[in-house]
C-alpha positions as CSV (number, residue, x, y, z in Angstrom):
1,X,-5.7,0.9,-15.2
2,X,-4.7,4.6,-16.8
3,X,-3.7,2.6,-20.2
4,X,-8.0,0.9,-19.7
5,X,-8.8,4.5,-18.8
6,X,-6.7,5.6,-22.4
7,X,-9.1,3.5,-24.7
8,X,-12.5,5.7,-24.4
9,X,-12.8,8.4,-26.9
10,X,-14.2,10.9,-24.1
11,X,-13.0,11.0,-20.4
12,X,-16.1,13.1,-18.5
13,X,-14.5,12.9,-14.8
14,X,-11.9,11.0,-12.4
15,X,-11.7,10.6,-9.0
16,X,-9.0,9.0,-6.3
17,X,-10.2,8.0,-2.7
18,X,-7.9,6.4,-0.4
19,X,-7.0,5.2,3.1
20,X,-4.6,7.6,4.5
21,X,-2.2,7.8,2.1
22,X,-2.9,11.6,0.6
23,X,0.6,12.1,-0.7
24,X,0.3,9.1,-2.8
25,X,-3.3,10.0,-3.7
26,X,-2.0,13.8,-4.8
27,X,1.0,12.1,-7.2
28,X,-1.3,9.8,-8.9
29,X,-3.7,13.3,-9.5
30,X,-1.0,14.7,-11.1
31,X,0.2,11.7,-13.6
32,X,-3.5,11.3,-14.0
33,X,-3.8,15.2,-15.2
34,X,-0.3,15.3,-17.0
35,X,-2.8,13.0,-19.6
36,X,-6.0,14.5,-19.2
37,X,-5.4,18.7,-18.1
38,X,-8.7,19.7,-18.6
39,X,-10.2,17.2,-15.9
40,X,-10.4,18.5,-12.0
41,X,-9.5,15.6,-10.4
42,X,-11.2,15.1,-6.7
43,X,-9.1,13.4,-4.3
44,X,-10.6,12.3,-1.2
45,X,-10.4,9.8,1.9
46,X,-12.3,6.8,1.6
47,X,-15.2,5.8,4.0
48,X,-14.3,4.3,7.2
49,X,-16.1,1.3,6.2
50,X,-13.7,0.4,3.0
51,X,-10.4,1.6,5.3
52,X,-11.6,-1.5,7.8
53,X,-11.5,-3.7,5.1
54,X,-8.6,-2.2,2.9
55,X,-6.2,-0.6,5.9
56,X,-3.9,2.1,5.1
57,X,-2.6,2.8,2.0
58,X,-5.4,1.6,-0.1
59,X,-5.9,3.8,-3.6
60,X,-8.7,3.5,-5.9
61,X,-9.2,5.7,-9.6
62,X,-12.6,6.0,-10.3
63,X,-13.5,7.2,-13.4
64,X,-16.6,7.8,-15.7
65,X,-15.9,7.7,-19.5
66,X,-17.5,7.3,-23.3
């Protein structure tokens, strides 16, 4: 995914949401911002609805890019 996210000339915003696994969510903020520093990257929990259908430790990057 982060070498996908790596081809678009302009990265606007990324975001992480997860199912209960903040610690893993917070280390992937910081590789994410080790490449793009200028980017405040939201971490959050995911809706209750994916976390039935994912279970714990479920992680997904969202991203909007050019």
């Amino acid at each position: 995914v982060i070498e996908k996210m790596q081809s678009y000339n302009e990265m606007i915003a990324i975001g992480i949401s997860h199912a209960g696994v903040p610690e893993v969510a917070e280390k992937m903020a910081a590789r994410l911002n080790a490449i793009w520093p200028d980017i405040k990257i939201e971490v959050t929990n995911t809706t209750p609805i994916v976390s039935t259908h994912t279970g714990i430790g479920a992680l997904a990057i969202l991203y909007h890019a050019r």
